[in-house]
ROSE-4610 file (N, C-alpha, C; in Angstrom, 1 decimal, always signed):
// ROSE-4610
residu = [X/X/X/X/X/X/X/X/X/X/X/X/X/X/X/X/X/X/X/X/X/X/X/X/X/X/X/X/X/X/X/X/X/X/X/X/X/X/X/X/X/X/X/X/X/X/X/X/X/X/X/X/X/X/X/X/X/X/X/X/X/X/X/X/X/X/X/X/X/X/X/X/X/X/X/X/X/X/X/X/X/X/X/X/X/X/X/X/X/X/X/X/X/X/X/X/X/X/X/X/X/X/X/X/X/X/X/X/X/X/X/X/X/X/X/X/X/X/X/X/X/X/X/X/X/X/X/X/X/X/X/X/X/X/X/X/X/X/X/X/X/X/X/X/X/X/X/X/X/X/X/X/X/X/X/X/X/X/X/X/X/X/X/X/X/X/X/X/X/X/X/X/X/X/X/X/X/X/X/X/X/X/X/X/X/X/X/X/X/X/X/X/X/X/X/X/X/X/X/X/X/X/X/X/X/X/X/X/X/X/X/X/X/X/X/X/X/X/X/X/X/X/X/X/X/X/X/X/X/X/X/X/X/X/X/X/X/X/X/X/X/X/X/X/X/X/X/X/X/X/X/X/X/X/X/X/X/X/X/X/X/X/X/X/X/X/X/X/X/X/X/X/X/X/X/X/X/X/X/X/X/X/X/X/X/X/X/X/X/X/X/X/X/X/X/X/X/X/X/X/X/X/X/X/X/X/X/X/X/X/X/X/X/X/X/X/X/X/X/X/X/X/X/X/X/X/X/X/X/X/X/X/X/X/X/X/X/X/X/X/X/X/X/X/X/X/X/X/X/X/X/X/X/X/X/X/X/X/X/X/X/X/X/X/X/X/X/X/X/X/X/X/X/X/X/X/X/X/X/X/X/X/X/X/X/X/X/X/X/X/X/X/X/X/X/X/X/X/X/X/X/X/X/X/X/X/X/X/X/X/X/X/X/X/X/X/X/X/X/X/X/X/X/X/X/X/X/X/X/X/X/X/X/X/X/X/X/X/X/X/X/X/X/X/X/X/X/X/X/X/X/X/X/X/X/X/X/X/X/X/X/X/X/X/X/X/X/X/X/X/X/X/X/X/X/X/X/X/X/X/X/X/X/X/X/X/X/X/X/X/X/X/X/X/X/X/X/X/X/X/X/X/X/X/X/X/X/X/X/X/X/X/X/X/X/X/X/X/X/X/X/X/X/X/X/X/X/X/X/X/X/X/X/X/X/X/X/X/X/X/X/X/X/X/X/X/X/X/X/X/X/X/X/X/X/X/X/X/X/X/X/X/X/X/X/X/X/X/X/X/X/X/X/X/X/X/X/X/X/X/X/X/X/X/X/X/X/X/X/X/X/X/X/X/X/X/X/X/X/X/X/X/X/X/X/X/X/X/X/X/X/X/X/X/X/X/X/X/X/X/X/X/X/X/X/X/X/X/X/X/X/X/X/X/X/X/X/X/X/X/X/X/X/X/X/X/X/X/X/X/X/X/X/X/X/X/X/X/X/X/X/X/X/X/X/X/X/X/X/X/X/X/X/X/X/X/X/X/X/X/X]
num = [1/1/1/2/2/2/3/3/3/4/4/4/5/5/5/6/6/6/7/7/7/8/8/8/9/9/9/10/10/10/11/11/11/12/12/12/13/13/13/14/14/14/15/15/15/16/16/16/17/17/17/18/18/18/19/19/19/20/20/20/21/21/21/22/22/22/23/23/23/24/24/24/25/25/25/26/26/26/27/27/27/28/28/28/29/29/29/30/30/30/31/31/31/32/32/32/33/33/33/34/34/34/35/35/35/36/36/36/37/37/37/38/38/38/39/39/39/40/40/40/41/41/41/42/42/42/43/43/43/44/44/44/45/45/45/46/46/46/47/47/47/48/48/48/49/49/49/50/50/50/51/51/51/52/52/52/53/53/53/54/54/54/55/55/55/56/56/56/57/57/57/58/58/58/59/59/59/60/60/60/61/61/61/62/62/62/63/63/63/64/64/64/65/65/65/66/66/66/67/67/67/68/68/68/69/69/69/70/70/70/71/71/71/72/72/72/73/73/73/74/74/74/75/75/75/76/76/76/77/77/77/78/78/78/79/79/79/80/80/80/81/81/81/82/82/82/83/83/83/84/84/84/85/85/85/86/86/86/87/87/87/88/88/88/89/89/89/90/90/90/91/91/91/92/92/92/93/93/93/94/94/94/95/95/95/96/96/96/97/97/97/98/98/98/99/99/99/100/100/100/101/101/101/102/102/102/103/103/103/104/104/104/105/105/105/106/106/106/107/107/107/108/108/108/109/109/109/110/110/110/111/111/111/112/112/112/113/113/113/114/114/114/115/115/115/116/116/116/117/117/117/118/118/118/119/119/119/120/120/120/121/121/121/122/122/122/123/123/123/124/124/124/125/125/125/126/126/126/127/127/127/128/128/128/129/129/129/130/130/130/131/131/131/132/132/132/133/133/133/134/134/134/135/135/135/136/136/136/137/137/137/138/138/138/139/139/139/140/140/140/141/141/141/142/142/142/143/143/143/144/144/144/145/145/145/146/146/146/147/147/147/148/148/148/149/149/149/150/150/150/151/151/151/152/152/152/153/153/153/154/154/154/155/155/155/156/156/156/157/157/157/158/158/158/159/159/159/160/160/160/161/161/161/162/162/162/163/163/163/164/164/164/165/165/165/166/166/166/167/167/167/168/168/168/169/169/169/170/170/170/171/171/171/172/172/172/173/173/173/174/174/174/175/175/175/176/176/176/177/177/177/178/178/178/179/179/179/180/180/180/181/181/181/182/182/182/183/183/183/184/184/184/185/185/185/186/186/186/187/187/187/188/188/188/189/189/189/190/190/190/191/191/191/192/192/192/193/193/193/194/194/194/195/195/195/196/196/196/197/197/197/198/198/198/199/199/199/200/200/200/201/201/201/202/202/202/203/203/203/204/204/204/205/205/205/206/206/206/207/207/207/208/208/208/209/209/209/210/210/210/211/211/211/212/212/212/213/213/213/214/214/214/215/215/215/216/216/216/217/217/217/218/218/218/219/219/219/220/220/220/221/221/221/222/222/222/223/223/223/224/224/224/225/225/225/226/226/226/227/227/227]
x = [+3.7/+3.0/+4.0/+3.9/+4.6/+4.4/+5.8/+5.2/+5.1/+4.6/+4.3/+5.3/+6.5/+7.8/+8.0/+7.8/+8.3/+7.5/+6.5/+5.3/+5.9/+6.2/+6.5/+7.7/+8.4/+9.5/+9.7/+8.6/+8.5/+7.4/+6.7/+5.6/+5.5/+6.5/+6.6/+8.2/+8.0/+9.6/+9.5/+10.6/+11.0/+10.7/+9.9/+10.0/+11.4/+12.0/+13.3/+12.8/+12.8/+11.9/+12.8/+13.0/+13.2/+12.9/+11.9/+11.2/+11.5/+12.4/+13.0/+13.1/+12.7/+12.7/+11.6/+10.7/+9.4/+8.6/+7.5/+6.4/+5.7/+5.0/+3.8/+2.7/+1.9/+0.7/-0.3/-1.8/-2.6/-2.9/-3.0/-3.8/-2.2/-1.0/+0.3/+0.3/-0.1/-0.6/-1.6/-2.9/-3.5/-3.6/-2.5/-2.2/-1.2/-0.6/+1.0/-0.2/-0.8/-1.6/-2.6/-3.0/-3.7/-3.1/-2.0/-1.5/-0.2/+0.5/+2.0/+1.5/+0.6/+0.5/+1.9/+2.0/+3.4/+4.7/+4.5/+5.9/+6.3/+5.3/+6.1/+7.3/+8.1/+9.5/+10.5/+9.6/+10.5/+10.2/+9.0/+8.6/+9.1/+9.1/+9.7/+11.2/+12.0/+13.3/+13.7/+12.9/+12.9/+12.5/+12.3/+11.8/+12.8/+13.9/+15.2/+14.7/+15.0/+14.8/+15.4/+14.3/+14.4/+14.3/+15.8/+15.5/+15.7/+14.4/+14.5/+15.0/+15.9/+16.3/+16.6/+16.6/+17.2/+16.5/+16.8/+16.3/+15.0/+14.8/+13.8/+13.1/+12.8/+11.9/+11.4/+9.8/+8.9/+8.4/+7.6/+7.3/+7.1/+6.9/+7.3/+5.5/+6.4/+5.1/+4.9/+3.6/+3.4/+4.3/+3.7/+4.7/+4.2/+5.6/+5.1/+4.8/+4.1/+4.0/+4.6/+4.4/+5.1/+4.3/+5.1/+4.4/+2.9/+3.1/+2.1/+0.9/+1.1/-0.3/-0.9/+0.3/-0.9/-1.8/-1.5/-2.4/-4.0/-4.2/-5.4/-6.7/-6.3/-7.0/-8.3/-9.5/-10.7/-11.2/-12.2/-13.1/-14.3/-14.7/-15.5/-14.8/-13.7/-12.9/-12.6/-12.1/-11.9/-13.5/-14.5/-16.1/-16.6/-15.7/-16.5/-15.0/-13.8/-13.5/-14.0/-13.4/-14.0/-13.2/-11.5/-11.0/-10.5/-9.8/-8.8/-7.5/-6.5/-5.4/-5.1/-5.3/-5.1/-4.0/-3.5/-2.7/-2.9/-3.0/-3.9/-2.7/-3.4/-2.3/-3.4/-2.9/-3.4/-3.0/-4.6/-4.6/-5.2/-4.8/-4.9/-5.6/-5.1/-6.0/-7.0/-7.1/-8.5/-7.5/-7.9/-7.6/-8.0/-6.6/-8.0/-7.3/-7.6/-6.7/-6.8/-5.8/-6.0/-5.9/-5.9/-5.6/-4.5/-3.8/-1.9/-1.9/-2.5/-2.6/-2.2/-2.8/-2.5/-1.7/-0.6/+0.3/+1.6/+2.4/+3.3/+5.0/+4.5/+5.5/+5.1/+6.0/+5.5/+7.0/+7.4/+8.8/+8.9/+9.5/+9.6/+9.4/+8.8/+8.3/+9.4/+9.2/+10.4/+9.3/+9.9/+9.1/+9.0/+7.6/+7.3/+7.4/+7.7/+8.1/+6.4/+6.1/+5.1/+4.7/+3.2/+2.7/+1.5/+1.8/+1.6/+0.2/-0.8/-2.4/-3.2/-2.3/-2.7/-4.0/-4.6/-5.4/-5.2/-5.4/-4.7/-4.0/-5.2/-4.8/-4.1/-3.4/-2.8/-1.0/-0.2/+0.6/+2.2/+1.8/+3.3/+3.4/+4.9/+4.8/+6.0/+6.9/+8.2/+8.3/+9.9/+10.0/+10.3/+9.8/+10.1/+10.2/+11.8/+12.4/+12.1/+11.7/+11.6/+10.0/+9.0/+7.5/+7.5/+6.7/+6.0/+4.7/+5.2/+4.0/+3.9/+2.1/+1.9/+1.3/+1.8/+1.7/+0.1/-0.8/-2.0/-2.0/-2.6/-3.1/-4.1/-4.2/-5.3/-6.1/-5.7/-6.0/-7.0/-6.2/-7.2/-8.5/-8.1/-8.8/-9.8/-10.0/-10.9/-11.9/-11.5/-11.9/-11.9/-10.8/-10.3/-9.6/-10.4/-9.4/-8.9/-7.5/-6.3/-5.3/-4.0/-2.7/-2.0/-1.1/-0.5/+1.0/+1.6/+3.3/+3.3/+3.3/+3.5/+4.4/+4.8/+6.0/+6.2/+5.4/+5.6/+4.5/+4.5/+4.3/+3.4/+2.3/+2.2/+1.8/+2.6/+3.1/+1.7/+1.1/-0.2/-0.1/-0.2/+0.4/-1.2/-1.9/-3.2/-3.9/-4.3/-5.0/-4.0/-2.1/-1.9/-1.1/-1.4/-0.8/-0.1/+0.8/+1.0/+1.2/+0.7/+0.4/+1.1/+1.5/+1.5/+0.7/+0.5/-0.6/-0.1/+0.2/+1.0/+0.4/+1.2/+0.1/+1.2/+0.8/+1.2/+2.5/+1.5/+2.1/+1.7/+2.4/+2.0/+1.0/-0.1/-0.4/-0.5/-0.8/-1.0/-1.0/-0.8/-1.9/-2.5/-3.7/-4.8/-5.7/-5.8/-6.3/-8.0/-8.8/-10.2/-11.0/-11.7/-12.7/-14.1/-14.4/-16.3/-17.1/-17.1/-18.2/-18.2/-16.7/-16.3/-16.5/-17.1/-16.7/-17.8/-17.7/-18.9/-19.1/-19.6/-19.0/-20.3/-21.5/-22.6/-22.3/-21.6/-21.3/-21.6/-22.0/-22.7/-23.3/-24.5/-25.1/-24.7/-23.8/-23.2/-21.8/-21.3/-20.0/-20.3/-21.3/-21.6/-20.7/-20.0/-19.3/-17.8/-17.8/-17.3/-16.6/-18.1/-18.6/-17.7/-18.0/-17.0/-15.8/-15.1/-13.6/-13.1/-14.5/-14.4/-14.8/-14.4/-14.8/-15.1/-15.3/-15.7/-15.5/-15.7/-15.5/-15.4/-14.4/-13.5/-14.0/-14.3/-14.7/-13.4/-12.6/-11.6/-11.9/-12.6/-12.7/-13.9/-13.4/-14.0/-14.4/-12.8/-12.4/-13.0/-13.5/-14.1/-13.4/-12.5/-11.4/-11.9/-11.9/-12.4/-11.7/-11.7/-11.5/-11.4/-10.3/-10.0/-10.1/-10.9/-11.5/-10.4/-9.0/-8.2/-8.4/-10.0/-10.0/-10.7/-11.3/-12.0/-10.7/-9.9/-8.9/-8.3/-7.9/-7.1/-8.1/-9.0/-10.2/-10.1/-10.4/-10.6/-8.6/-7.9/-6.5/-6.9/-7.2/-7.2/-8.5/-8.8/-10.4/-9.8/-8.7/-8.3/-8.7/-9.1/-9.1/-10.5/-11.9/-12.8/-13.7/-14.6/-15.1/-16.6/-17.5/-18.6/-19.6/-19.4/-20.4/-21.4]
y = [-18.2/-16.9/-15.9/-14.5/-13.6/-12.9/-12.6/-12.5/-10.8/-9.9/-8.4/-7.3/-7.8/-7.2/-7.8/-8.9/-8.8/-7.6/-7.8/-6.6/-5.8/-5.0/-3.6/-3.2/-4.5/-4.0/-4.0/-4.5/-4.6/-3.7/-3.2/-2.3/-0.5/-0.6/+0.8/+1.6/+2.8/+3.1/+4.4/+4.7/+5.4/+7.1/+7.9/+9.2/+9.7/+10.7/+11.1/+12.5/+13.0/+14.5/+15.1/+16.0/+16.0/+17.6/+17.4/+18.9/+19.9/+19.7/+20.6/+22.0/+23.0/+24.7/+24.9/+24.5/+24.4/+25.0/+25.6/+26.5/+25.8/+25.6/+24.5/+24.7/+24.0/+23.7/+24.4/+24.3/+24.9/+23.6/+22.7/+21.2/+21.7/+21.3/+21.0/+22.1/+23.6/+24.8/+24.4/+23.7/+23.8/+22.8/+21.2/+20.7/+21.1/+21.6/+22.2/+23.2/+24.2/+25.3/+24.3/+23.3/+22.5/+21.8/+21.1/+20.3/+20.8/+21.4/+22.0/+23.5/+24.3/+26.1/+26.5/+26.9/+27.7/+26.9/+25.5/+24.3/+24.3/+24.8/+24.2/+23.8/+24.9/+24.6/+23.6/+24.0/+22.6/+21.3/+21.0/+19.9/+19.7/+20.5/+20.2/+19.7/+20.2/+20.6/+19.0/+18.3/+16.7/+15.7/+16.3/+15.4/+15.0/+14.6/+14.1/+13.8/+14.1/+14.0/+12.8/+12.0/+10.7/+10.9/+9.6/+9.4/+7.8/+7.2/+5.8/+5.2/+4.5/+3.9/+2.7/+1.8/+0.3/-0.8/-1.5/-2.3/-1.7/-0.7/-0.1/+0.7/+0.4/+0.7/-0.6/-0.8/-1.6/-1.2/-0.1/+0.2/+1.9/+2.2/+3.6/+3.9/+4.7/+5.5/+4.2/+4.4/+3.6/+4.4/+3.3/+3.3/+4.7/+5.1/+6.4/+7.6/+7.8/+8.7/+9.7/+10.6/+11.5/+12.2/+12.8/+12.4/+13.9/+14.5/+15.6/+14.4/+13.3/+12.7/+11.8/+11.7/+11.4/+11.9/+13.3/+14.2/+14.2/+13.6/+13.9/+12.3/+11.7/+10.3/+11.3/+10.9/+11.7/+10.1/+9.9/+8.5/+8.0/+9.5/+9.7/+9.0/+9.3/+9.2/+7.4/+7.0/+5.9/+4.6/+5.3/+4.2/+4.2/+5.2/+5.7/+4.4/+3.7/+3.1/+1.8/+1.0/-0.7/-1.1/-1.4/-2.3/-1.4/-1.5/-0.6/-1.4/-1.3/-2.0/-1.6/-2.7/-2.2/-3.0/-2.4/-3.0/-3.4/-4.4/-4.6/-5.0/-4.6/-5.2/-5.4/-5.9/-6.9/-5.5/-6.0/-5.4/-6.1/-7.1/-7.9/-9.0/-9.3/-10.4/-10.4/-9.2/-8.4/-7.7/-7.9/-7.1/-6.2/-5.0/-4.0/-3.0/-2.3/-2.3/-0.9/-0.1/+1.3/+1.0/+2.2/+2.5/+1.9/+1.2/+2.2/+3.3/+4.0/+6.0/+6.2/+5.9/+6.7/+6.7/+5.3/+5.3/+5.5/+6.7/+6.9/+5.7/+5.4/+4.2/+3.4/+2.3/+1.5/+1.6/+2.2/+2.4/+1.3/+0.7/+0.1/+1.2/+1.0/+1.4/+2.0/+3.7/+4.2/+5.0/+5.4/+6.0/+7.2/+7.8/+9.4/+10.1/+11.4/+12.7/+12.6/+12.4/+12.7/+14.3/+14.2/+15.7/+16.1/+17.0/+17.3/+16.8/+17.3/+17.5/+16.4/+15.8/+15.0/+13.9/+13.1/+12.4/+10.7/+9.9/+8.5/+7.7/+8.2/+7.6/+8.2/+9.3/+9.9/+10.0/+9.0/+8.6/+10.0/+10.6/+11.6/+11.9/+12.7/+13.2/+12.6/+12.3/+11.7/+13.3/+13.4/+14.2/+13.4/+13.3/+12.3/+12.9/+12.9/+13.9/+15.4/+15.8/+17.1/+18.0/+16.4/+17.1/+16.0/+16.9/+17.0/+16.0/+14.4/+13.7/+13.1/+13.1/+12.6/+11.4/+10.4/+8.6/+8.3/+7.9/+7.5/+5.7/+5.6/+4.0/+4.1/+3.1/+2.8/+1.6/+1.0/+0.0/+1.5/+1.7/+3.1/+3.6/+4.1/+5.0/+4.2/+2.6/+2.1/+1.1/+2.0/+1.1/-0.7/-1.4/-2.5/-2.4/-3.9/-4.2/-4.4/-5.0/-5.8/-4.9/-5.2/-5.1/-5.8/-4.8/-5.3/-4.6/-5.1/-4.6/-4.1/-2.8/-2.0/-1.8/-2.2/-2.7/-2.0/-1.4/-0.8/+0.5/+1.4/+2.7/+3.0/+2.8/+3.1/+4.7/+5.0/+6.6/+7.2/+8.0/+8.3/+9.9/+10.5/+12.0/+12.3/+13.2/+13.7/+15.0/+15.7/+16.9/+17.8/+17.8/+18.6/+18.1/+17.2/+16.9/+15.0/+14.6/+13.5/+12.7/+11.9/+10.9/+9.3/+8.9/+7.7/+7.0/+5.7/+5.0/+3.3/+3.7/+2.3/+0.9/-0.2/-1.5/-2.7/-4.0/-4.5/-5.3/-5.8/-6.5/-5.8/-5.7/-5.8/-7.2/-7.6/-8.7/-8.9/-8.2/-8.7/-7.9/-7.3/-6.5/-7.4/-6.6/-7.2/-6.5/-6.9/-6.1/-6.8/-5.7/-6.1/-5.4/-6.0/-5.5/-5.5/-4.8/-3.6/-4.9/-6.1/-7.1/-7.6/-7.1/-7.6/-6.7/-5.4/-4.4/-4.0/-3.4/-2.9/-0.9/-0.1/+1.0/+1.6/+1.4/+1.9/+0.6/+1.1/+0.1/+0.5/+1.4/+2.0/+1.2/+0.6/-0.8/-2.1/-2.2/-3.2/-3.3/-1.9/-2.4/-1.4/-1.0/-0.1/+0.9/+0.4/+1.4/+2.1/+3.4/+3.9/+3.6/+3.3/+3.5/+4.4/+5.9/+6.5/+6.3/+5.9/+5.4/+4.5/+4.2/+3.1/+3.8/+3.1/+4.0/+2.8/+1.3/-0.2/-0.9/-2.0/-3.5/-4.7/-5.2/-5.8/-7.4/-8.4/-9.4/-10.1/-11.3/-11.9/-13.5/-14.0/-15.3/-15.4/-15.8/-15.9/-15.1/-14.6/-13.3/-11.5/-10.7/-9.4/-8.7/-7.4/-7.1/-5.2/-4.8/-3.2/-2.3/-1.5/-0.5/+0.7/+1.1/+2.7/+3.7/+4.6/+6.4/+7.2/+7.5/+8.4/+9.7/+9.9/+11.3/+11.8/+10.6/+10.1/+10.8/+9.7/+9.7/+11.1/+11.6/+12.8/+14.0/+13.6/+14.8/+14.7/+13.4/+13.1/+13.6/+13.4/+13.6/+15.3/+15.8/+17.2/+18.1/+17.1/+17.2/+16.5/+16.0/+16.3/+14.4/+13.8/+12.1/+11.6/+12.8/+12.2/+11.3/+10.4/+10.3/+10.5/+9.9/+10.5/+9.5/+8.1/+6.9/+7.0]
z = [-11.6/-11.4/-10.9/-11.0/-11.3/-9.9/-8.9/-7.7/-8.0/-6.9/-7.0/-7.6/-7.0/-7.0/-8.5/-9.0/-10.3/-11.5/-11.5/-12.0/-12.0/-10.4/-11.1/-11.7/-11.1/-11.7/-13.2/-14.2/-15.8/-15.9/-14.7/-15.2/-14.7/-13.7/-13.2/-13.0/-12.8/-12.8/-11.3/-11.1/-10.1/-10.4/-9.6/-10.0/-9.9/-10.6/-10.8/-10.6/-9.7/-8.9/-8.0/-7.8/-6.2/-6.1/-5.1/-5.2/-4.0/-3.3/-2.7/-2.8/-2.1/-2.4/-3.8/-3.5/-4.4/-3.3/-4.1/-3.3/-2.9/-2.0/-1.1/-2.0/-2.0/-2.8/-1.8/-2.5/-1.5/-0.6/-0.9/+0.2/+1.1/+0.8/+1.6/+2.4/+2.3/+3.3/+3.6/+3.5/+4.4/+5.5/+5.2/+6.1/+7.0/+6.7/+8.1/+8.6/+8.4/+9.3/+10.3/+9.3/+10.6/+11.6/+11.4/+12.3/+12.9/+12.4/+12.8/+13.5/+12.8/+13.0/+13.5/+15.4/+15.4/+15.6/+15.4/+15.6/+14.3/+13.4/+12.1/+11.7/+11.8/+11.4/+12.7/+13.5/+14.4/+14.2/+13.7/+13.6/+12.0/+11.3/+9.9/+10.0/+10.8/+11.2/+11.5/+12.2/+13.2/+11.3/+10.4/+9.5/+8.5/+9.0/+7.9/+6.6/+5.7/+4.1/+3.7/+3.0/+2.6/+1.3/+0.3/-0.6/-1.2/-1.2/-1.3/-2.0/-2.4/-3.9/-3.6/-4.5/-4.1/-3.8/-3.0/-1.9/-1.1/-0.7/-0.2/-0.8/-2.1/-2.9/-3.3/-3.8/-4.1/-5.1/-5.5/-6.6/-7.2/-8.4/-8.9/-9.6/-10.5/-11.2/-12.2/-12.8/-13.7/-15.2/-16.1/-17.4/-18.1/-18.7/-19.3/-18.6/-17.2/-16.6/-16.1/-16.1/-15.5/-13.9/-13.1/-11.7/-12.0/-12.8/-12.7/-13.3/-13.9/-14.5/-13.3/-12.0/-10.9/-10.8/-10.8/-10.4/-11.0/-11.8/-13.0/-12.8/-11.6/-11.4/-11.1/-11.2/-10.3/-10.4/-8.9/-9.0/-10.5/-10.7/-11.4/-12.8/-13.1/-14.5/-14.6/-13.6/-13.2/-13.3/-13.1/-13.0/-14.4/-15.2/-16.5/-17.6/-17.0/-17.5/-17.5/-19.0/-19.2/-18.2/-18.5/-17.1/-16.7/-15.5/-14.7/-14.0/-13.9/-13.4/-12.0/-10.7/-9.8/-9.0/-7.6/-6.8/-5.9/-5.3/-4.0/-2.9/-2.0/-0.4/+0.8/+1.3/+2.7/+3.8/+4.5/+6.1/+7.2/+7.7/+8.7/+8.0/+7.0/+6.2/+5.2/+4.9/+4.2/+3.5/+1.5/+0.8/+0.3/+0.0/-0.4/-1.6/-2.2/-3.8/-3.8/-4.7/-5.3/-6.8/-7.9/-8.7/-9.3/-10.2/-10.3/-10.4/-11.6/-11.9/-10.9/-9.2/-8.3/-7.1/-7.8/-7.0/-7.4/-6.9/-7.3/-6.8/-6.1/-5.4/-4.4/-3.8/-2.6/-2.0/-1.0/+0.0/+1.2/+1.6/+2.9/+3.8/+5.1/+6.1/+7.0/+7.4/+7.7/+8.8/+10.0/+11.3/+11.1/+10.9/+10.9/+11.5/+11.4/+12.8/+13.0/+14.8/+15.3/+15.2/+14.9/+14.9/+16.3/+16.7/+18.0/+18.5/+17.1/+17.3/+16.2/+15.8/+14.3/+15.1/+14.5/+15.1/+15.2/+15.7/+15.9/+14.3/+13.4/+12.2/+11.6/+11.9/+11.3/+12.0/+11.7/+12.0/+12.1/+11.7/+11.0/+10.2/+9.4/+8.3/+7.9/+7.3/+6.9/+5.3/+5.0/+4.1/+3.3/+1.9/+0.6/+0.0/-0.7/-1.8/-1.9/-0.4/-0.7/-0.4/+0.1/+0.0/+1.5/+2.0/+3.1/+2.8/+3.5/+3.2/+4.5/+4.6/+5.9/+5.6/+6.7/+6.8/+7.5/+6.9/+7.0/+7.4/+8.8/+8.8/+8.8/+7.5/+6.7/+7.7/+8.7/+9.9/+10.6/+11.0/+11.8/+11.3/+10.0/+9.5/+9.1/+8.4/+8.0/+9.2/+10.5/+11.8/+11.5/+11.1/+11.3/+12.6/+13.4/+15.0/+14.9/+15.8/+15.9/+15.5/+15.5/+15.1/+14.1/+13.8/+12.4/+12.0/+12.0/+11.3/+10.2/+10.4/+9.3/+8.1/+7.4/+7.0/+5.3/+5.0/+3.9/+3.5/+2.8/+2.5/+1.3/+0.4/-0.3/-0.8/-1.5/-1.8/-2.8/-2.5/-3.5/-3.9/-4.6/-4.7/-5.6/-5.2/-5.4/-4.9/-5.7/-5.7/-4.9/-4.8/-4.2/-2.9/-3.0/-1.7/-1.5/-1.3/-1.4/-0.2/+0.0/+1.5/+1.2/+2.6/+2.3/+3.4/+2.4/+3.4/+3.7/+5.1/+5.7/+5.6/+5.5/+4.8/+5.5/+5.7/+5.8/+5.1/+3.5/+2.5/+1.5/+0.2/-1.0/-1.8/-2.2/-2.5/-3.7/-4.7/-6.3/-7.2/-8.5/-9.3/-9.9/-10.1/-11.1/-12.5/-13.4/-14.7/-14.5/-13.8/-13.5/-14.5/-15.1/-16.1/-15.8/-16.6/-15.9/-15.5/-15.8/-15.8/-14.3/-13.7/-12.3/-11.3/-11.8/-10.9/-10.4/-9.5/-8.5/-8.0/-8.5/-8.0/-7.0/-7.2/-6.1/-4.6/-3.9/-2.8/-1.3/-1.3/-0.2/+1.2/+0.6/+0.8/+0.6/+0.4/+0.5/+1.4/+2.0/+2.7/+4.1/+4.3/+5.7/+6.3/+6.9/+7.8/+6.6/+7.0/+6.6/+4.9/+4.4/+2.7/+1.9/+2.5/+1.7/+1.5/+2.2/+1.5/+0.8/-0.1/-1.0/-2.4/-3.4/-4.7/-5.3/-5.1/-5.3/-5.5/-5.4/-5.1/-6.5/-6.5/-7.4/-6.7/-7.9/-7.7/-8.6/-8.0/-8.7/-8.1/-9.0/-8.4/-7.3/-6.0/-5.0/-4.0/-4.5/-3.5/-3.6/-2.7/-3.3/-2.4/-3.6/-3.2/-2.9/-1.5/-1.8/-2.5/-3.2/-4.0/-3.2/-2.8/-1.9/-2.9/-2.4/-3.0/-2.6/-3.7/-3.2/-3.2/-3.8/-3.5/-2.2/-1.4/+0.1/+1.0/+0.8/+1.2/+1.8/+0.7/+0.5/+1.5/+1.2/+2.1/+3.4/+4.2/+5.4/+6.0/+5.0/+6.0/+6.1/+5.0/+5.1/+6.2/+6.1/+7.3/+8.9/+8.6/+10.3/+11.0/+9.7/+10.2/+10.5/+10.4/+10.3/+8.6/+9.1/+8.2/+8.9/+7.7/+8.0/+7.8/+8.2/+8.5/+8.6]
């Protein structure tokens, strides 16, 4: 069996980007006005520019992509497919999966410039190749207890704004098809529902499905959700 790191490495490749002295997007203005306003540039200033390659890289864009076709995942487009190929990783023992479409890489785990006003789940910002992305724990945000070693990054670039979302492990991909899949999940996973877009049945195991466009709202909404 083919461990995770083999996959991508035959299924995904490295964006070759570097967006440095590019205009801010409208989401990337309206996250620095919320959390930085008059520190900005000091706090931008503390965010050494990272460029991962190597060994500390995990995984890239998928095949053929180019990074503007992250952009174009909607949940909606995604429940209207037969299968979907996803990547899943562990959070304290509980798996839980994205897209590929919507992951632009997986980075080893590098410490974010603190932001002054940000809210617990919202860990910092790190500079990646040039864009201003802020580090989301997904432990936090999905009210899972306990502690966990954060140890790797998964990179998601959406509607504008690109985030990464801190994870323990990488655990699998999987090619899940409609017969397995679950997308009215509401009632069935309770607390904090919306940040699921549905539930992936493999075997025994039922794997949650994260809503990157959930996702992307609540960082821009300041870390609430709405249980």
């Amino acid at each position: 069996m083919k461990t995770p790191e083999q996959y991508f490495v035959e299924d995904v490749r490295l964006p070759d980007v570097d967006d440095a002295g590019r205009a801010l997007t409208s989401a990337e203005q309206a996250f620095l006005d919320k959390y930085l306003g008059v520190e900005r540039e000091k706090v931008l200033a503390q965010a050494k520019r990272l460029d991962p390659r190597g060994e500390d890289v995990v995984a890239g864009l998928a095949p053929g992509a180019a990074a503007a076709a992250v952009e174009e995942h909607s949940d909606e487009k995604m429940r209207s497919q037969s299968d979907i190929r996803l990547v899943s990783f562990s959070l304290l023992g509980r798996e839980y999966a994205l897209p590929i479409t919507v992951i632009q890489e997986v980075i080893r785990f590098v410490k974010p410039t603190k932001l002054p006003s940000a809210p617990p789940c919202i860990a910092g910002i790190i500079n990646l190749r040039g864009r201003v992305t802020p580090l989301v724990s997904l432990r936090l945000l999905l009210g899972i207890p306990g502690e966990q070693e954060d140890r790797f990054i998964v990179v998601c670039r959406h509607r504008g704004l690109q985030i990464g979302l801190m994870i323990n492990a990488v655990s699998t991909m999987y090619k899940a098809s409609g017969e397995d899949l679950e997308w009215n999940v509401e009632g069935n996973v309770g607390v904090n529902a919306q940040l699921l877009m549905g539930l992936y049945k493999s075997g025994e195991k039922l794997i949650s499905i994260l809503s990157i466009d959930n996702l992307v709202q609540v960082v821009l909404q300041g870390g609430r959700t709405h249980a």
